[in-house]
N, CA, C and O atoms as CSV, one atom per row, in Angstrom:
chain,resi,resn,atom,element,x,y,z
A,1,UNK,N,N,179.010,66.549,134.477
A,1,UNK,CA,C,179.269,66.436,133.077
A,1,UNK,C,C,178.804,67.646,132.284
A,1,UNK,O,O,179.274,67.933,131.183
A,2,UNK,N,N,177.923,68.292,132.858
A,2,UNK,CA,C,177.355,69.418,131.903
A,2,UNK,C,C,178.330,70.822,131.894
A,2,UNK,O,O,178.643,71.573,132.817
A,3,UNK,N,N,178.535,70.834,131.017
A,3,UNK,CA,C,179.950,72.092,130.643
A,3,UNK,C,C,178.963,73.689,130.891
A,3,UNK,O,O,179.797,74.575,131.073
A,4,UNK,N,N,177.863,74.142,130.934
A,4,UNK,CA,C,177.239,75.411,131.046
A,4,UNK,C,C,176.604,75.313,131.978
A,4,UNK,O,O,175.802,74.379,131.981
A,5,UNK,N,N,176.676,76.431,133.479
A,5,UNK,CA,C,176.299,76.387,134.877
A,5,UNK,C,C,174.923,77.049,134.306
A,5,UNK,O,O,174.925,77.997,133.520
A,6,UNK,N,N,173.918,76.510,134.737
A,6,UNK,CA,C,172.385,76.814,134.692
A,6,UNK,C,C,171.802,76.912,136.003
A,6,UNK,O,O,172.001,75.972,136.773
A,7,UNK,N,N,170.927,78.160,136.487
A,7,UNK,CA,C,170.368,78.336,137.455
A,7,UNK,C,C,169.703,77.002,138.006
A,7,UNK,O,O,169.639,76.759,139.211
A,8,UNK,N,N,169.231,76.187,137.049
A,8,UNK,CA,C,168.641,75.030,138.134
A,8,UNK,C,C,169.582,73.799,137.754
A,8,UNK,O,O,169.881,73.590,136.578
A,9,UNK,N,N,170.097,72.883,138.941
A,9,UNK,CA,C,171.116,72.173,139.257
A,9,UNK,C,C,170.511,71.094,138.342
A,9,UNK,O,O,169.296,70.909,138.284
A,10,UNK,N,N,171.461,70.347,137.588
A,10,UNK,CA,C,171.361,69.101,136.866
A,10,UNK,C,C,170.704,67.834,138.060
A,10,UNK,O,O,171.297,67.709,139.131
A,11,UNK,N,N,169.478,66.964,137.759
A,11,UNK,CA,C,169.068,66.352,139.070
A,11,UNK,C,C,169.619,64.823,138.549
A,11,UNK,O,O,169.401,63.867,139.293
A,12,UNK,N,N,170.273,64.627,137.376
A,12,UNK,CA,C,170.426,63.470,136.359
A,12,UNK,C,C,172.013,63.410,136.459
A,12,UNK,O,O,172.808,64.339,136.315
A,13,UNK,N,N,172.251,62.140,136.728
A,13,UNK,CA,C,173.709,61.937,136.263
A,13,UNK,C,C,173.916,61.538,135.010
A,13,UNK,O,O,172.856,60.926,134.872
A,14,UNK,N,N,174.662,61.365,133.617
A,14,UNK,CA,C,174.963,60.827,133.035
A,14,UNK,C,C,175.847,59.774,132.621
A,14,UNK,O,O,176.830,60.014,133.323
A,15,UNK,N,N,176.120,58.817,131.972
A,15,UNK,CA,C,177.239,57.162,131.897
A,15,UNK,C,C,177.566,57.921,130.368
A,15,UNK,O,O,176.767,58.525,129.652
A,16,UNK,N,N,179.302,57.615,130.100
A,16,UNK,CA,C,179.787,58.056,129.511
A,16,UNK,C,C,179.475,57.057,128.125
A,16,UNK,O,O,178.963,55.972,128.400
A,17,UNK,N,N,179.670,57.261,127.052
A,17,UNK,CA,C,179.554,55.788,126.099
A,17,UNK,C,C,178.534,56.381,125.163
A,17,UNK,O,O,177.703,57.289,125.140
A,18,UNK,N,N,179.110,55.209,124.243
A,18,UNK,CA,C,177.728,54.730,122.929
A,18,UNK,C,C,176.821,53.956,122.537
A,18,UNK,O,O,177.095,52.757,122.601
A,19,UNK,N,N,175.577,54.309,122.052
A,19,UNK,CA,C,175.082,52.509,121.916
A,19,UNK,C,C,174.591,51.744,123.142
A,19,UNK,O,O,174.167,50.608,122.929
A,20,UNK,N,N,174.587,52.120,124.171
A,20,UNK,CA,C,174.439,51.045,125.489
A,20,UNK,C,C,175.489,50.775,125.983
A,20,UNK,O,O,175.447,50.482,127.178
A,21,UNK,N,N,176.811,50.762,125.302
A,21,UNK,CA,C,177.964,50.350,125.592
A,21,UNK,C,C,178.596,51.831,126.682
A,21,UNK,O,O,178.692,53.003,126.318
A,22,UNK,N,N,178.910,51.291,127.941
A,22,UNK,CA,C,178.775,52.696,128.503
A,22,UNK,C,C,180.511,51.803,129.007
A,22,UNK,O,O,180.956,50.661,128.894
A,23,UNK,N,N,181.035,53.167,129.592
A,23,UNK,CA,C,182.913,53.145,129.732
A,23,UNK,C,C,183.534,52.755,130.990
A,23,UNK,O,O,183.594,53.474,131.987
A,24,UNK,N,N,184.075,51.358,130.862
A,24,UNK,CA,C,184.696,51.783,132.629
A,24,UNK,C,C,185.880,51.312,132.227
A,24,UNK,O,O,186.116,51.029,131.053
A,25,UNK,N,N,186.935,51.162,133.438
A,25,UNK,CA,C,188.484,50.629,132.975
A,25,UNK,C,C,189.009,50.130,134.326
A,25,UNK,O,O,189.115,50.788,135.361
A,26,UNK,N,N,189.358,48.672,134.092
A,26,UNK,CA,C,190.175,48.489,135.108
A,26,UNK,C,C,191.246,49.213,135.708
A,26,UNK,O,O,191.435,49.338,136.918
A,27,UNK,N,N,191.831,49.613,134.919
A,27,UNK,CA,C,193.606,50.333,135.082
A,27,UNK,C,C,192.947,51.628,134.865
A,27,UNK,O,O,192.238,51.907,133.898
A,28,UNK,N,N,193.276,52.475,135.955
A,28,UNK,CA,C,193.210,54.102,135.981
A,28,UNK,C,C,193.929,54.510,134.473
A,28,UNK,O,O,194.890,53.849,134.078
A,29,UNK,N,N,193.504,55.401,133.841
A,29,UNK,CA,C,193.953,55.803,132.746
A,29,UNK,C,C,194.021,55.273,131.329
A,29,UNK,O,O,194.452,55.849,130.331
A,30,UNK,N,N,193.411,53.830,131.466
A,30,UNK,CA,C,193.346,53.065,130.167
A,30,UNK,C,C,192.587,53.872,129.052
A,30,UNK,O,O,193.214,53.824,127.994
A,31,UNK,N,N,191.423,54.600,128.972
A,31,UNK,CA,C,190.583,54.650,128.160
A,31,UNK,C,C,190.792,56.567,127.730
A,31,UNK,O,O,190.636,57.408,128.615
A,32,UNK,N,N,191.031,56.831,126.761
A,32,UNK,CA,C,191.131,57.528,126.159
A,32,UNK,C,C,190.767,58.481,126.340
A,32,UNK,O,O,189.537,58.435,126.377
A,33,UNK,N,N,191.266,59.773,126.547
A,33,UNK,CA,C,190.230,61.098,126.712
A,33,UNK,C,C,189.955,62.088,125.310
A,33,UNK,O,O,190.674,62.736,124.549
A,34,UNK,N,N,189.137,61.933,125.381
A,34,UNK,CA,C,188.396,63.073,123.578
A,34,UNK,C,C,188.910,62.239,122.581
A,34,UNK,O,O,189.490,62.757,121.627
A,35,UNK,N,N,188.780,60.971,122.659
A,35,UNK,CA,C,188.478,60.245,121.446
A,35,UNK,C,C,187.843,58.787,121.646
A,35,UNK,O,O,187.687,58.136,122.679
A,36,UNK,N,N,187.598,58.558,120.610
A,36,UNK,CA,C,186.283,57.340,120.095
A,36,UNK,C,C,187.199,56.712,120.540
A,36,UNK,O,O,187.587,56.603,121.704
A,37,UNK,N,N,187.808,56.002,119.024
A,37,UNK,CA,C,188.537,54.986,118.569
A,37,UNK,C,C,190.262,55.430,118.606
A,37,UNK,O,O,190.897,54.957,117.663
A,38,UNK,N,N,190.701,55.897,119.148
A,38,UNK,CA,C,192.142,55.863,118.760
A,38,UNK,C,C,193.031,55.630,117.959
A,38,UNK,O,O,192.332,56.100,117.062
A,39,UNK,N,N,194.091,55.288,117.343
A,39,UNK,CA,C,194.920,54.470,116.505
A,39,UNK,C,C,195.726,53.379,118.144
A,39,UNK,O,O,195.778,52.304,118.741
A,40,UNK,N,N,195.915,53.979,118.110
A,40,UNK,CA,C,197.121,53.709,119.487
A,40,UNK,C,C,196.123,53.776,121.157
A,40,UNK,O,O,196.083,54.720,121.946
A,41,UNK,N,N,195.798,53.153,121.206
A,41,UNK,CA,C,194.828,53.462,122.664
A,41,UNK,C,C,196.212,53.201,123.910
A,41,UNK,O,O,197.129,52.381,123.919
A,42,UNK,N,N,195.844,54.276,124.849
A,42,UNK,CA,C,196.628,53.469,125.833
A,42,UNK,C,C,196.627,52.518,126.555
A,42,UNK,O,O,195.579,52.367,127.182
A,43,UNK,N,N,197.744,51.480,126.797
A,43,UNK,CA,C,197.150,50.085,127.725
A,43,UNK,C,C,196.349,49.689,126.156
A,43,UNK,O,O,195.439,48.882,126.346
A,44,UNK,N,N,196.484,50.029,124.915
A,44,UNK,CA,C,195.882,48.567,124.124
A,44,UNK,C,C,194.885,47.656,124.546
A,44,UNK,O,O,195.073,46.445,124.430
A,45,UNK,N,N,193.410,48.310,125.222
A,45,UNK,CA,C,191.978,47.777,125.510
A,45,UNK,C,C,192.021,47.480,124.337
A,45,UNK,O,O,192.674,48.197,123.579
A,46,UNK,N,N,191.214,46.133,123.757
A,46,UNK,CA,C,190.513,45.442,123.015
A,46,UNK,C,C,188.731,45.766,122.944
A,46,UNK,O,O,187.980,45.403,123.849
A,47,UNK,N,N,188.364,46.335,121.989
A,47,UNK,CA,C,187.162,46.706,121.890
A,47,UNK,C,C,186.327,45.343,121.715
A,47,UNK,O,O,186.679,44.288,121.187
A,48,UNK,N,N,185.155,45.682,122.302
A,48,UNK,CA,C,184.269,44.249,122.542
A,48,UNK,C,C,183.664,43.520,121.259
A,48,UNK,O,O,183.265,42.368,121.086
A,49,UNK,N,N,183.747,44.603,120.450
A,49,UNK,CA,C,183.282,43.970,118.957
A,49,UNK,C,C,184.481,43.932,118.254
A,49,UNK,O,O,184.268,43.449,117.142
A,50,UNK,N,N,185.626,44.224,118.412
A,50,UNK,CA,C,186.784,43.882,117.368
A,50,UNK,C,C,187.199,42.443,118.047
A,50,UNK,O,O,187.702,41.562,117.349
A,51,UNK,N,N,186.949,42.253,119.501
A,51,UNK,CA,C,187.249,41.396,120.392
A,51,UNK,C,C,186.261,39.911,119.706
A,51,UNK,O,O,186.677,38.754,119.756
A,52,UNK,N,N,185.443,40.170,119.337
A,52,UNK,CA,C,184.282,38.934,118.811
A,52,UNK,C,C,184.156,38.725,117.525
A,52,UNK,O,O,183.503,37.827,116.993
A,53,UNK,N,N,184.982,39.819,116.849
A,53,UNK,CA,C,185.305,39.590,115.320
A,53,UNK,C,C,186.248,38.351,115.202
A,53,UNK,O,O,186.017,37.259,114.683
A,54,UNK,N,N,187.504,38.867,115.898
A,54,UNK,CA,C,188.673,38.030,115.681
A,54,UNK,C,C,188.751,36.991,116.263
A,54,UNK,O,O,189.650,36.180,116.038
A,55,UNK,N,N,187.688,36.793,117.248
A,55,UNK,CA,C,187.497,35.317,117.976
A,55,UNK,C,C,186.582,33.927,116.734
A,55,UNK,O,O,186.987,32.788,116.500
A,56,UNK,N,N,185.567,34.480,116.290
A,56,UNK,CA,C,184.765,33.610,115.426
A,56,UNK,C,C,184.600,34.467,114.061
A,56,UNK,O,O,183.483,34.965,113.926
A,57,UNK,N,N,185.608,34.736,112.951
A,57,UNK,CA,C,184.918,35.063,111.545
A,57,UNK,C,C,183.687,34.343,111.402
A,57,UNK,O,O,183.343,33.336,112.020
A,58,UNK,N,N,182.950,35.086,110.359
A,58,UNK,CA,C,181.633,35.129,109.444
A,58,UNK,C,C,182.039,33.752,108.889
A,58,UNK,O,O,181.352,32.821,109.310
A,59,UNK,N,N,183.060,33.431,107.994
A,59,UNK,CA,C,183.420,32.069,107.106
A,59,UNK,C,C,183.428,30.972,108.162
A,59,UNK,O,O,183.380,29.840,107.681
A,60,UNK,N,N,183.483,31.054,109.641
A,60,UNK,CA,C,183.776,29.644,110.153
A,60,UNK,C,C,183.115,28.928,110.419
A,60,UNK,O,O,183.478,27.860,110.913
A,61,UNK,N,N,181.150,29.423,110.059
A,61,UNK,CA,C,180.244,28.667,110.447
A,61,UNK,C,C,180.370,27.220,110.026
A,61,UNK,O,O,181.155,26.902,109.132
A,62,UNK,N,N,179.427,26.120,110.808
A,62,UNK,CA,C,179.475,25.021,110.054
A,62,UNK,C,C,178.365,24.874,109.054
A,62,UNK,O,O,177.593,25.814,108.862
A,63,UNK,N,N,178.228,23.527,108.287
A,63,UNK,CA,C,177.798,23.111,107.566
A,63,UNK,C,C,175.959,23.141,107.744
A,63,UNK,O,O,175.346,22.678,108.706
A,64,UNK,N,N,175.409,23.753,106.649
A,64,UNK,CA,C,173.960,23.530,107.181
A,64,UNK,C,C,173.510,22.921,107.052
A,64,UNK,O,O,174.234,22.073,106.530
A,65,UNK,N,N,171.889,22.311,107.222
A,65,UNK,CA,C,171.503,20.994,106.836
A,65,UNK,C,C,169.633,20.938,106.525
A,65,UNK,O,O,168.944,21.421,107.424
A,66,UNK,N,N,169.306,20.680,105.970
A,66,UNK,CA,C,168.059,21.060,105.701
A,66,UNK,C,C,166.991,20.553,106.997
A,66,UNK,O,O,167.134,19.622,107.791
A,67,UNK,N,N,166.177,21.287,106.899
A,67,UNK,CA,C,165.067,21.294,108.065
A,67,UNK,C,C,164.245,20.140,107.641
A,67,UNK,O,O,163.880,20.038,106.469
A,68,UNK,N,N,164.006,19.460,108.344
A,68,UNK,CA,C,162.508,18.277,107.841
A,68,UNK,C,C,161.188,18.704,107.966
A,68,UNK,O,O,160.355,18.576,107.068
A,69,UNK,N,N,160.909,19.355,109.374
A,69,UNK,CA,C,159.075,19.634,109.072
A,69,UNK,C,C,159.072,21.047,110.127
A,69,UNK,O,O,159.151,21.407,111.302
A,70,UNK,N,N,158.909,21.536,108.656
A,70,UNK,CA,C,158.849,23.522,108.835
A,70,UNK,C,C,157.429,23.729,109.512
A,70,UNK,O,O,156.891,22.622,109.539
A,71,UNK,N,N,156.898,24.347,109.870
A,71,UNK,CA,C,155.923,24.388,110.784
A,71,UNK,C,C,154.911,25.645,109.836
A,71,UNK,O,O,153.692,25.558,109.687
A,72,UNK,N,N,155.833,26.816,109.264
A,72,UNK,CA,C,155.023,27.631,108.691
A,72,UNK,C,C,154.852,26.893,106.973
A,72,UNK,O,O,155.769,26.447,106.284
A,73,UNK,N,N,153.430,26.960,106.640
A,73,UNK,CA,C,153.011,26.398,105.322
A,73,UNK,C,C,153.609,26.798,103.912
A,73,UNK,O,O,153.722,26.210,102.836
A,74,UNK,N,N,153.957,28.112,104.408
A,74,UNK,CA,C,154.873,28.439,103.069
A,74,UNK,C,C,156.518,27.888,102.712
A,74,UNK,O,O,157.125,28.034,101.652
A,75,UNK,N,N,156.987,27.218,103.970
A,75,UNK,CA,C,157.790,26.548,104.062
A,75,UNK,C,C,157.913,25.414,103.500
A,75,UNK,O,O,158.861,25.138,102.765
A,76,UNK,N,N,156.985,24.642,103.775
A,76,UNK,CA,C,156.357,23.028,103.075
A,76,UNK,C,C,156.863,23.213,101.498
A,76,UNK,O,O,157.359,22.207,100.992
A,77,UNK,N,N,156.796,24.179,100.839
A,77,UNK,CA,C,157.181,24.219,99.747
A,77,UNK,C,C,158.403,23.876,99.443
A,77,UNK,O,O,159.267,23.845,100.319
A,78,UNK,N,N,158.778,23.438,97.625
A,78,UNK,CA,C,159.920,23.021,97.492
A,78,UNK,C,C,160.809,24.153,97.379
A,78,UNK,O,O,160.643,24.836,96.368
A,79,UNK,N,N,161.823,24.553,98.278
A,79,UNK,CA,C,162.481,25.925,97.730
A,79,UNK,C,C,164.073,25.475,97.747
A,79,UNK,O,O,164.683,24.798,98.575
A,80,UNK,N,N,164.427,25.975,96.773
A,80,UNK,CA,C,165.972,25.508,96.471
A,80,UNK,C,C,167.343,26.735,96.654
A,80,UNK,O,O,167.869,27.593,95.945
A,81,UNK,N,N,167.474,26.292,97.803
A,81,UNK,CA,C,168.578,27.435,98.392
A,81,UNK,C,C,169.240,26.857,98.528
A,81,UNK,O,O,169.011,25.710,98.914
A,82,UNK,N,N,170.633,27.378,98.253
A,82,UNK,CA,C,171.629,26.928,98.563
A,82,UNK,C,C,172.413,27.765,99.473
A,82,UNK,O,O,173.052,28.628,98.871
A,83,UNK,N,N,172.601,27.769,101.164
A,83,UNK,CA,C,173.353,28.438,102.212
A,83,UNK,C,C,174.562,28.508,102.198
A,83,UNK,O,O,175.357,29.315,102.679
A,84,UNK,N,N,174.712,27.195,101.344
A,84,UNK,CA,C,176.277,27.103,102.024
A,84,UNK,C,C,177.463,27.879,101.522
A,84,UNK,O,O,177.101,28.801,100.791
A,85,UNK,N,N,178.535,27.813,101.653
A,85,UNK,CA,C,179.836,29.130,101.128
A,85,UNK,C,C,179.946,28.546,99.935
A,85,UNK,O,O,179.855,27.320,99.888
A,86,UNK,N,N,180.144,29.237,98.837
A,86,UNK,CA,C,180.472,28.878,97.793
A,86,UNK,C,C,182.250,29.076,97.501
A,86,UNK,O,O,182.702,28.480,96.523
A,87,UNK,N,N,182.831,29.581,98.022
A,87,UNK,CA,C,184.098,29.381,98.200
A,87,UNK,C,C,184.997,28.804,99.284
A,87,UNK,O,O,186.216,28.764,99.119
């Protein structure tokens, strides 16, 4: 991976990627060369976080419900929140 030949040999391989999120592809050629994000990827991979967006939106949680016996003391208090979606 290292583009400039240096008298002493690289002893480290490197994993391609961002974040932890490192690159592999089933299908030879799926994944993009010299770019992130694409418009158009080839073979149309589904990125793992656009993939978990469109599976569960933010709005679909359910209904919350108040806790009965909070354990931390500042909790015990009366506090008036309201969680739920207002739209």
């Amino acid at each position: 991976m290292p583009v400039t030949k240096f008298s002493t040999p690289e002893k480290y391989t490197y994993l391609n990627g961002f974040d932890s999120f490192h690159e592999s592809e089933a299908i030879k050629g799926a994944l993009p060369i010299g770019a992130n994000s694409p418009q158009k990827p080839p073979l149309r991979p589904l990125r793992r976080k656009a993939l978990r967006h469109s599976i569960l939106p933010s709005a679909s949680h359910s209904t919350y419900k108040r806790f009965s016996n909070p354990s931390e003391p500042i909790l015990k208090e009366k506090l008036n929140c309201e969680p739920q979606q207002l739209r």
